[in-house]
N, CA, C and O atoms as a GROMACS GRO file, in nm:
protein
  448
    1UNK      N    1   0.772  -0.282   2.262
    1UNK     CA    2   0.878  -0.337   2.183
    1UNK      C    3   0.854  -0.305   2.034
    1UNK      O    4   0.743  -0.311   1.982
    2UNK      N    5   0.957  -0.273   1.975
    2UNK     CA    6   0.966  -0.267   1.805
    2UNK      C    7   1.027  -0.338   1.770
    2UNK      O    8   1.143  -0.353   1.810
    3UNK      N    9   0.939  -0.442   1.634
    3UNK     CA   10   1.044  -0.524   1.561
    3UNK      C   11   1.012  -0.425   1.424
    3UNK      O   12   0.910  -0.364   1.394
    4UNK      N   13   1.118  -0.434   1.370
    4UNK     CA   14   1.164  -0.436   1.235
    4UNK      C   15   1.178  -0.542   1.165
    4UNK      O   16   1.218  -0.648   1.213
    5UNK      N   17   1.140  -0.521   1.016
    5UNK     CA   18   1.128  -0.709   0.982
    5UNK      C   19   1.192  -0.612   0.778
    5UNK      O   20   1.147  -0.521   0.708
    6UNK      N   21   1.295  -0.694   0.770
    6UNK     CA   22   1.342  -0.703   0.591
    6UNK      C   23   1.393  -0.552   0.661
    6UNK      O   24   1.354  -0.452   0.600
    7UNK      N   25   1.466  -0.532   0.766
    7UNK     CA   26   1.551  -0.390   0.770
    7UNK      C   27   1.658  -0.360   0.661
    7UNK      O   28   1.725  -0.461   0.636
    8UNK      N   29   1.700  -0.233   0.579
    8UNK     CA   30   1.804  -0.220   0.554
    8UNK      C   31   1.839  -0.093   0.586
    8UNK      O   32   1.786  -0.039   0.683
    9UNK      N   33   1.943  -0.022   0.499
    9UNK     CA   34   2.010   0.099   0.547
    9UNK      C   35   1.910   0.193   0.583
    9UNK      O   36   1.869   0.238   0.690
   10UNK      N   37   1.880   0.212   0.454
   10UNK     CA   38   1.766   0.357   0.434
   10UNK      C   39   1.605   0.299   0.515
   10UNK      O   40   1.536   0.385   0.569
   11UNK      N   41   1.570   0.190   0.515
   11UNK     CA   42   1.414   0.192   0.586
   11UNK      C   43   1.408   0.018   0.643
   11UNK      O   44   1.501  -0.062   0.645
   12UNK      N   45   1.290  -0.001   0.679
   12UNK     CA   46   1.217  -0.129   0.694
   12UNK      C   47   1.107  -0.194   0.634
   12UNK      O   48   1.027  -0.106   0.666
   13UNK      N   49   1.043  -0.268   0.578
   13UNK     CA   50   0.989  -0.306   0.459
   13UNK      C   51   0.865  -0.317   0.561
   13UNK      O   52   0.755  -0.292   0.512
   14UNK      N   53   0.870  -0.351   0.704
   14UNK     CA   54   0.755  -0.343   0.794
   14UNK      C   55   0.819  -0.310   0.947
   14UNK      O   56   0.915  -0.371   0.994
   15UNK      N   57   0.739  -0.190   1.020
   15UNK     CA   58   0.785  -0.198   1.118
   15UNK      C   59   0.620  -0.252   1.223
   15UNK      O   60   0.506  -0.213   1.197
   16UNK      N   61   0.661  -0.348   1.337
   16UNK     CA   62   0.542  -0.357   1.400
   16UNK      C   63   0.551  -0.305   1.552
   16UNK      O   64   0.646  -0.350   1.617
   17UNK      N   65   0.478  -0.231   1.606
   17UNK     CA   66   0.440  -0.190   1.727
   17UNK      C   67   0.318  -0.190   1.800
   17UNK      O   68   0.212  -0.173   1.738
   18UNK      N   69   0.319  -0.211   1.945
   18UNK     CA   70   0.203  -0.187   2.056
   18UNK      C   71   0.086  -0.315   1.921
   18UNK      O   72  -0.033  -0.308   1.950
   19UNK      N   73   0.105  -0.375   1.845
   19UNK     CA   74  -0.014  -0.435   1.784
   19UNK      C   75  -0.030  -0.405   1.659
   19UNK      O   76  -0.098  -0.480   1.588
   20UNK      N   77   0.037  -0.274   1.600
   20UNK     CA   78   0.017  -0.271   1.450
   20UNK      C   79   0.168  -0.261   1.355
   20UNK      O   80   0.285  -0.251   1.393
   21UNK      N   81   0.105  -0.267   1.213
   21UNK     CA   82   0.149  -0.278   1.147
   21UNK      C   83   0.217  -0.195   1.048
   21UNK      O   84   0.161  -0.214   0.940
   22UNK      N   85   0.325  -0.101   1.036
   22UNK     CA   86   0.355  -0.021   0.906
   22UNK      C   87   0.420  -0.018   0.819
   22UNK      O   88   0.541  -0.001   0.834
   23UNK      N   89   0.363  -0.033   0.699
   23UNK     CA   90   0.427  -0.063   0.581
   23UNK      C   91   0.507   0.016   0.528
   23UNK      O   92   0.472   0.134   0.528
   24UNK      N   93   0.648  -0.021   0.460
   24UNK     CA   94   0.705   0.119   0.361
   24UNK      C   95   0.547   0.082   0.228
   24UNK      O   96   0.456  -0.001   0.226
   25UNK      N   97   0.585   0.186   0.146
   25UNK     CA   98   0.508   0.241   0.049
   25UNK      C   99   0.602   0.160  -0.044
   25UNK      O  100   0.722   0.146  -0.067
   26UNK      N  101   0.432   0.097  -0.104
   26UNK     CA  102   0.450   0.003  -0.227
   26UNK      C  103   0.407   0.047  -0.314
   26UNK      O  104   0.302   0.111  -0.322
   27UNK      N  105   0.540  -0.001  -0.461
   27UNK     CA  106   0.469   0.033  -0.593
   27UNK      C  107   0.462  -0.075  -0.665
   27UNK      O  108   0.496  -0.178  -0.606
   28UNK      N  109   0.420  -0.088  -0.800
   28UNK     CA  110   0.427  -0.202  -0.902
   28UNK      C  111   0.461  -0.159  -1.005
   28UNK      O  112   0.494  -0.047  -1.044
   29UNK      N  113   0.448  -0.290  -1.067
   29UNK     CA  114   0.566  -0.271  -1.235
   29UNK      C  115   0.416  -0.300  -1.335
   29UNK      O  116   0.320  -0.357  -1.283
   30UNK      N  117   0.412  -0.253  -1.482
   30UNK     CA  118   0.327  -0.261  -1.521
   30UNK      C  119   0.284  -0.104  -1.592
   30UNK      O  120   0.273   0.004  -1.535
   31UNK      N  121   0.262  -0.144  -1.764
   31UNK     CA  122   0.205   0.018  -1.827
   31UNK      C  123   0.102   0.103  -1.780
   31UNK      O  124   0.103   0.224  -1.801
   32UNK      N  125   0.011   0.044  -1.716
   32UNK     CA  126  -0.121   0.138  -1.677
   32UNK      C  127  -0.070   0.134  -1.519
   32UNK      O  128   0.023   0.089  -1.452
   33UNK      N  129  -0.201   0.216  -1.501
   33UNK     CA  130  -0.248   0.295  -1.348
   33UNK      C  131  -0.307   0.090  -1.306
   33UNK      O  132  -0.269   0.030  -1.206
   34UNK      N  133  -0.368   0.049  -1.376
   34UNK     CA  134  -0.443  -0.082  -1.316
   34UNK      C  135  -0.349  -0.197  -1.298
   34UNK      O  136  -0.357  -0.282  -1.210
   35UNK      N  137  -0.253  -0.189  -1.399
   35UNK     CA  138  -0.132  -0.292  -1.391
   35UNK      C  139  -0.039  -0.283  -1.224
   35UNK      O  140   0.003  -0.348  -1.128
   36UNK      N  141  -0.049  -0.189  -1.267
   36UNK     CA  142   0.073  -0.110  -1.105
   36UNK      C  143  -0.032  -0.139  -1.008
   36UNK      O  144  -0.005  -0.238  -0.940
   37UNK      N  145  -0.142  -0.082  -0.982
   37UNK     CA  146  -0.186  -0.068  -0.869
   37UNK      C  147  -0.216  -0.232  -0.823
   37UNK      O  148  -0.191  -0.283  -0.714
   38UNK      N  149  -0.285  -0.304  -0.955
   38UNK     CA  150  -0.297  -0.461  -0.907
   38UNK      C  151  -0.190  -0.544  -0.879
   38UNK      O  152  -0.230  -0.655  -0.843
   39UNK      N  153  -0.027  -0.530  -0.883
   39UNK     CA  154   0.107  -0.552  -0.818
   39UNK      C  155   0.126  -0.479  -0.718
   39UNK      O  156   0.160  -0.543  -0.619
   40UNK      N  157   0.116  -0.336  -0.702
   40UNK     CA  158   0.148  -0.272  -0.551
   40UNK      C  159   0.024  -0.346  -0.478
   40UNK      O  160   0.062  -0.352  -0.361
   41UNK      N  161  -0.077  -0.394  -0.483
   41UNK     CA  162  -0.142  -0.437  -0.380
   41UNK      C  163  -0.143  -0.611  -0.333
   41UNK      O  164  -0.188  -0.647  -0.224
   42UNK      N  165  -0.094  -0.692  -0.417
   42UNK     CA  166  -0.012  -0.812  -0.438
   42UNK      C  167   0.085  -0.753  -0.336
   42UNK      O  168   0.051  -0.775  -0.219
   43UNK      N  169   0.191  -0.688  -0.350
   43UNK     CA  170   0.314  -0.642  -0.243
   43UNK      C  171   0.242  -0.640  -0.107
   43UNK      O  172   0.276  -0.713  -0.015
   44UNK      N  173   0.108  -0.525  -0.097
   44UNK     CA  174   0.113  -0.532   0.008
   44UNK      C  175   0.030  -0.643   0.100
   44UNK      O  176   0.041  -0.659   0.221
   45UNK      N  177  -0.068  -0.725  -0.005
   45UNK     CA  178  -0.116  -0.860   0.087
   45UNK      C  179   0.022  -0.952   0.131
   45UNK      O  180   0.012  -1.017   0.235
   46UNK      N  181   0.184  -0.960   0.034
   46UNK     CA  182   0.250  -1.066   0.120
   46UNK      C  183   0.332  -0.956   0.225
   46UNK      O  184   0.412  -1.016   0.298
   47UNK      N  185   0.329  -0.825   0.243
   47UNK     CA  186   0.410  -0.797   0.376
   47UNK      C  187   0.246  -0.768   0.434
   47UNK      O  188   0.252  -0.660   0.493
   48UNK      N  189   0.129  -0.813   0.438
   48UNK     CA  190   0.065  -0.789   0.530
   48UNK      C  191   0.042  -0.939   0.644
   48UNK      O  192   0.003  -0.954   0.760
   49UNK      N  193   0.099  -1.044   0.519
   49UNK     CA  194   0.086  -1.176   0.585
   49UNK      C  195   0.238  -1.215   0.665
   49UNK      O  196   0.251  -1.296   0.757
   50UNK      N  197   0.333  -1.142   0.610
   50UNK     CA  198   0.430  -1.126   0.675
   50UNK      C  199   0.467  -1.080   0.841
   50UNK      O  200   0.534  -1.118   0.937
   51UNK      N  201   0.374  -0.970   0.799
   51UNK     CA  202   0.353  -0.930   0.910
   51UNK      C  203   0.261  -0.952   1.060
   51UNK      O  204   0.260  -0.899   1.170
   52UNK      N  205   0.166  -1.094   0.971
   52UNK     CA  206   0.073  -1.157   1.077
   52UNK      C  207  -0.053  -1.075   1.066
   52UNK      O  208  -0.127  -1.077   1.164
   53UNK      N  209  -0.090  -1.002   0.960
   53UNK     CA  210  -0.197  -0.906   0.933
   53UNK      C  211  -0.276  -0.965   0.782
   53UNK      O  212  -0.248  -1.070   0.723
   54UNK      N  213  -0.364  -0.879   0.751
   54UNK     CA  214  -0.442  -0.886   0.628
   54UNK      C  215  -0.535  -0.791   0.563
   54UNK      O  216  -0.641  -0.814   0.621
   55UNK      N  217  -0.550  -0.726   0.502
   55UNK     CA  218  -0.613  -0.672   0.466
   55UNK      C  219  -0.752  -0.643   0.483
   55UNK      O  220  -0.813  -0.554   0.425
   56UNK      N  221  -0.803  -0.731   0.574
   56UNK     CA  222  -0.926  -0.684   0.658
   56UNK      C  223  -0.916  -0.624   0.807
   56UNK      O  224  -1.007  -0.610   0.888
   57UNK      N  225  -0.784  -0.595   0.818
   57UNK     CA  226  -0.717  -0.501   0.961
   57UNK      C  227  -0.650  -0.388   0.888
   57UNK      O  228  -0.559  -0.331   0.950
   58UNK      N  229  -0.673  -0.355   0.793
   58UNK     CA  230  -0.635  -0.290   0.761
   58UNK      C  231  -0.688  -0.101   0.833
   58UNK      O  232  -0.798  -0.045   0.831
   59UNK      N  233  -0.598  -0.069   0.869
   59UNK     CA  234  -0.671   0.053   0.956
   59UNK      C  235  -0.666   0.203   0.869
   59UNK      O  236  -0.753   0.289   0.863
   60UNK      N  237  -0.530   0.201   0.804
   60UNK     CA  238  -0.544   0.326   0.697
   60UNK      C  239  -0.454   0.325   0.564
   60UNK      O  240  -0.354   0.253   0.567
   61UNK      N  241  -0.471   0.378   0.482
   61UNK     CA  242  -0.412   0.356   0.352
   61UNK      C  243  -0.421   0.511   0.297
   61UNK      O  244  -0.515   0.588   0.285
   62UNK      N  245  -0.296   0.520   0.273
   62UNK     CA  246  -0.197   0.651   0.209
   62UNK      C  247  -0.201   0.648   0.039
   62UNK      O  248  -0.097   0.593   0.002
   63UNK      N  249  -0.250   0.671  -0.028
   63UNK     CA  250  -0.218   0.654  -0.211
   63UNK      C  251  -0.187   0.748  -0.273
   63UNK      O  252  -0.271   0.836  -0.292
   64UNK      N  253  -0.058   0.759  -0.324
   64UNK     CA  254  -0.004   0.870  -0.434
   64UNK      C  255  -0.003   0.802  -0.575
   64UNK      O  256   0.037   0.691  -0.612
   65UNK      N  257  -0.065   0.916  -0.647
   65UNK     CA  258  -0.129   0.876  -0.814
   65UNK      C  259   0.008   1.041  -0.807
   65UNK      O  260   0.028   1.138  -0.734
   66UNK      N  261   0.075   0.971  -0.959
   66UNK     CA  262   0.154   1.045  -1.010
   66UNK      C  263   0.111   1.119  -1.120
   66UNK      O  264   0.185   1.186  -1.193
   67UNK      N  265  -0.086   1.098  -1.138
   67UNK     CA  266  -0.156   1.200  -1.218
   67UNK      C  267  -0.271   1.179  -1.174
   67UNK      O  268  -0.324   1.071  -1.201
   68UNK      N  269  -0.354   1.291  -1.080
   68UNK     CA  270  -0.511   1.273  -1.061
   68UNK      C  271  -0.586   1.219  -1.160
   68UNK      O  272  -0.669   1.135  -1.122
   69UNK      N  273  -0.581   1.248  -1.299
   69UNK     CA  274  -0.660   1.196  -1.384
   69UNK      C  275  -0.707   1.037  -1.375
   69UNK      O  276  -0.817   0.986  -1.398
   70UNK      N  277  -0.542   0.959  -1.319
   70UNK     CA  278  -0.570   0.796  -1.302
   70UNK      C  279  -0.664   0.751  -1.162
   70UNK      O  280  -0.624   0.650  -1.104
   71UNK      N  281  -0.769   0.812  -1.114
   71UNK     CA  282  -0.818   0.837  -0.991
   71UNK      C  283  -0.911   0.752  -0.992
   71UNK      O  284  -0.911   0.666  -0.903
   72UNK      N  285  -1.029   0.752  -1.107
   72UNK     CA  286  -1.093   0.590  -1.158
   72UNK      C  287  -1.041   0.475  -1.200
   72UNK      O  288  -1.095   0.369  -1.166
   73UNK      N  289  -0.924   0.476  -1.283
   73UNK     CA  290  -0.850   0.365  -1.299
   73UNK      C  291  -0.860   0.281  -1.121
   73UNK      O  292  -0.945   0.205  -1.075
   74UNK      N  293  -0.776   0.320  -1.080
   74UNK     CA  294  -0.694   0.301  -0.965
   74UNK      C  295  -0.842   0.273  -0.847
   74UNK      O  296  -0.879   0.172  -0.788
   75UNK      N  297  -0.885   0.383  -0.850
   75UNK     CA  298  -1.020   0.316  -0.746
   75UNK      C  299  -1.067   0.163  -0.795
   75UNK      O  300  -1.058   0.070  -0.715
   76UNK      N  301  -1.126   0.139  -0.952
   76UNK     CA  302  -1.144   0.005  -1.006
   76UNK      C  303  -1.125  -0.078  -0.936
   76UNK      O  304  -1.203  -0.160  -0.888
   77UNK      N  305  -0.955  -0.061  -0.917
   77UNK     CA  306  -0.878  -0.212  -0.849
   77UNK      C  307  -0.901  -0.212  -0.706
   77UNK      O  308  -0.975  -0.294  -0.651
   78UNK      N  309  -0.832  -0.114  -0.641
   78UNK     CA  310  -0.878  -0.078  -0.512
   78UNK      C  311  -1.029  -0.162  -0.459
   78UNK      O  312  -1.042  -0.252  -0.377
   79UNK      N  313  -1.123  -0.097  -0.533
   79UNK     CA  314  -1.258  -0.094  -0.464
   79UNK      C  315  -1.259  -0.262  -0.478
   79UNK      O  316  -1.326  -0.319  -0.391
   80UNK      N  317  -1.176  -0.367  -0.601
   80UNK     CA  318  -1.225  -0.488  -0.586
   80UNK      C  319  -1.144  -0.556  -0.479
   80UNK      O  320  -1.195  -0.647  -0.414
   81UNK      N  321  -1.029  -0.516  -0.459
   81UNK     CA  322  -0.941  -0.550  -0.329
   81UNK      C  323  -0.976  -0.586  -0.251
   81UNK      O  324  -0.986  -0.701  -0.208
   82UNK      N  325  -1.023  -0.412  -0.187
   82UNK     CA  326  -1.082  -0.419  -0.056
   82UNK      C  327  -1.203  -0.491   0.007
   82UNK      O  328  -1.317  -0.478  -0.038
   83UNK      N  329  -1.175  -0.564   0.109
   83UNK     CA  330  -1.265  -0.690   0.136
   83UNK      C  331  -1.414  -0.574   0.206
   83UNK      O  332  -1.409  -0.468   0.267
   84UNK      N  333  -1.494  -0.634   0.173
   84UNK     CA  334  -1.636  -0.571   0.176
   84UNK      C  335  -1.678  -0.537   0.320
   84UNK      O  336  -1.692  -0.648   0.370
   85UNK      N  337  -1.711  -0.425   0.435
   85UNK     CA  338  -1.738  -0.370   0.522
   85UNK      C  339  -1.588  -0.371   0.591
   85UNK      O  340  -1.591  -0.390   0.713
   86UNK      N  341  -1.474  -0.355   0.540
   86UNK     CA  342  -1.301  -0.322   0.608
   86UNK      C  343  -1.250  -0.239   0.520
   86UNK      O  344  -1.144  -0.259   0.461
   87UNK      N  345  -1.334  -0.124   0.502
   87UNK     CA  346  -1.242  -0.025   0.402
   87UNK      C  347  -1.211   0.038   0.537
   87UNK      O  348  -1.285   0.068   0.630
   88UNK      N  349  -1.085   0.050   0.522
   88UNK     CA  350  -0.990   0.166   0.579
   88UNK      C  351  -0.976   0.350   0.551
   88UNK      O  352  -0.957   0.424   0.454
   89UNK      N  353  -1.001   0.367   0.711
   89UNK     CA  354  -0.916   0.525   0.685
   89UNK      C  355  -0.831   0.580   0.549
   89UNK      O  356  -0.717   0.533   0.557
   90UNK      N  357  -0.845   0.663   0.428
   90UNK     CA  358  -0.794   0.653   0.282
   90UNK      C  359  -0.732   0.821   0.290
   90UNK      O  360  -0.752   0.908   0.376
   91UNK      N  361  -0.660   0.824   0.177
   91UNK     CA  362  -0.630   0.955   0.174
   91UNK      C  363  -0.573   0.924   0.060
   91UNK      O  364  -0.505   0.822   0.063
   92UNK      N  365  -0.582   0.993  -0.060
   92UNK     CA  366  -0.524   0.992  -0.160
   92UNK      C  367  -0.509   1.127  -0.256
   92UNK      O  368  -0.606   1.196  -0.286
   93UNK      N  369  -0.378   1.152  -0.300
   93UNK     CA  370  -0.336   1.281  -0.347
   93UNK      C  371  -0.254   1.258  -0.452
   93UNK      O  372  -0.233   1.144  -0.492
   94UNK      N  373  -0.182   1.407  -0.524
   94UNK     CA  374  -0.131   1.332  -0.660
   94UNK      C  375   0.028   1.427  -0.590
   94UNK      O  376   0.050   1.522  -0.515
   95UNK      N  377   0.125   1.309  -0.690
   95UNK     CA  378   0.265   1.369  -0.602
   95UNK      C  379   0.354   1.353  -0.697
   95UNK      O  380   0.308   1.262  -0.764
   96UNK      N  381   0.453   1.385  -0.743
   96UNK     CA  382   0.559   1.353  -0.778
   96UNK      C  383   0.648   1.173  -0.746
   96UNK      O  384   0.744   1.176  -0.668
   97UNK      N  385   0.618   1.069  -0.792
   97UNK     CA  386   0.691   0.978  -0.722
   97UNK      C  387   0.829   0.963  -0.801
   97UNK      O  388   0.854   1.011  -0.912
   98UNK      N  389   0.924   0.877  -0.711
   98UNK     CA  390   1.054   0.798  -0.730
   98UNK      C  391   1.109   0.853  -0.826
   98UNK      O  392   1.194   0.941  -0.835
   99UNK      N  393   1.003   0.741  -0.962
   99UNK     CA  394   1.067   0.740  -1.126
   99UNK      C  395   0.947   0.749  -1.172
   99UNK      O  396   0.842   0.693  -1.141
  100UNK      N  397   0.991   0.862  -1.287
  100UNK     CA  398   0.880   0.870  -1.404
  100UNK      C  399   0.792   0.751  -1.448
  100UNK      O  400   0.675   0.766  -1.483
  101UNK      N  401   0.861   0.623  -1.446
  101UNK     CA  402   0.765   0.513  -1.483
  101UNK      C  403   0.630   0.493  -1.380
  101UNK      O  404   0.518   0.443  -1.398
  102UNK      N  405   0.692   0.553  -1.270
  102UNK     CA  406   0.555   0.528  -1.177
  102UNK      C  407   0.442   0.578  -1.150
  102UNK      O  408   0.443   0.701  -1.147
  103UNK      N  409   0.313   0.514  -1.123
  103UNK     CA  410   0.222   0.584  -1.166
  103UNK      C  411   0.132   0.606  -0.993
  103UNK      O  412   0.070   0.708  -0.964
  104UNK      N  413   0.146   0.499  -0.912
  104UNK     CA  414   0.082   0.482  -0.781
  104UNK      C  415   0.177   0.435  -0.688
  104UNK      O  416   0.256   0.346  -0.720
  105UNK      N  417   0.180   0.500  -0.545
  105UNK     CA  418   0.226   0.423  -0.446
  105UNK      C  419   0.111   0.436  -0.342
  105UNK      O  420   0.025   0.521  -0.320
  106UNK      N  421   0.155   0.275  -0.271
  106UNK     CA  422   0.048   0.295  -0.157
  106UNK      C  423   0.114   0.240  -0.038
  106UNK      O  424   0.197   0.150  -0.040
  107UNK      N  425   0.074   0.297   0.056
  107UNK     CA  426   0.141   0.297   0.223
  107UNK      C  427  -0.032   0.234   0.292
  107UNK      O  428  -0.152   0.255   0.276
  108UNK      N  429   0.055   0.152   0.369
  108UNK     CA  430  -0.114   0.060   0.418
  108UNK      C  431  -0.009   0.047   0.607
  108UNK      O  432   0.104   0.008   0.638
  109UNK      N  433  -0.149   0.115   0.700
  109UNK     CA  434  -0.113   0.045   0.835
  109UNK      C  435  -0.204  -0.058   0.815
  109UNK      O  436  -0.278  -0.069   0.717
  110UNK      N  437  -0.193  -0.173   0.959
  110UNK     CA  438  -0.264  -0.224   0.978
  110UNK      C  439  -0.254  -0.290   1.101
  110UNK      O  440  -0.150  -0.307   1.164
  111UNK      N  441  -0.369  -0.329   1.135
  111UNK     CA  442  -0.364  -0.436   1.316
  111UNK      C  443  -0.338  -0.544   1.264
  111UNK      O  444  -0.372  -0.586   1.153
  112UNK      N  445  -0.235  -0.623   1.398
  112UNK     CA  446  -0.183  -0.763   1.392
  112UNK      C  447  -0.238  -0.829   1.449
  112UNK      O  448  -0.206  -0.948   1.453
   0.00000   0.00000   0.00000
């Protein structure tokens, strides 16, 4: 079974299947790489509780930096996030996002 949960036209804010969890890709508001990334990850602890998950099920995490250079910034927050022996599967690359204001998005699965 698939639920969809906060569906609209274009996506689902979480879809859950067979036990896990997938997030659309969160960003935050905020001038720096640390501002954003410490709101996109706020986003994704309440659709992870939304979703009956948490950030220590967390199974893999997707991160687009809209400039490699912000790669220490952004780890900073990250590394204090992430709850200690549940770092997740990571992959992080630099991309073009949305809007120029943005500096990070992050896409998080996870088990329910």
């Amino acid at each position: 079974m698939i639920e969809r949960i906060e569906t609209g036209t274009r996506m689902s804010k979480i879809v859950k299947h067979n036990g896990v969890a997938y997030l659309c890709g969160q960003v935050g508001e905020g001038a720096t790489v640390a501002e954003q990334t410490r709101d996109c990850l706020s986003r994704v602890d309440a659709l992870l509780q939304k979703a009956g998950s948490s950030r220590a099920q967390m199974l893999q995490a997707i991160i687009w930096l809209a400039d490699m250079s912000d790669f220490a910034e952004m780890n900073a927050v990250w590394d204090a996030w992430v709850p200690e022996g549940a770092a997740p599967a990571r992959a992080c690359g630099e991309a073009k996002l949305a809007r120029d204001v943005l500096k990070v998005e992050i896409i998080v699965t996870a088990a329910c």
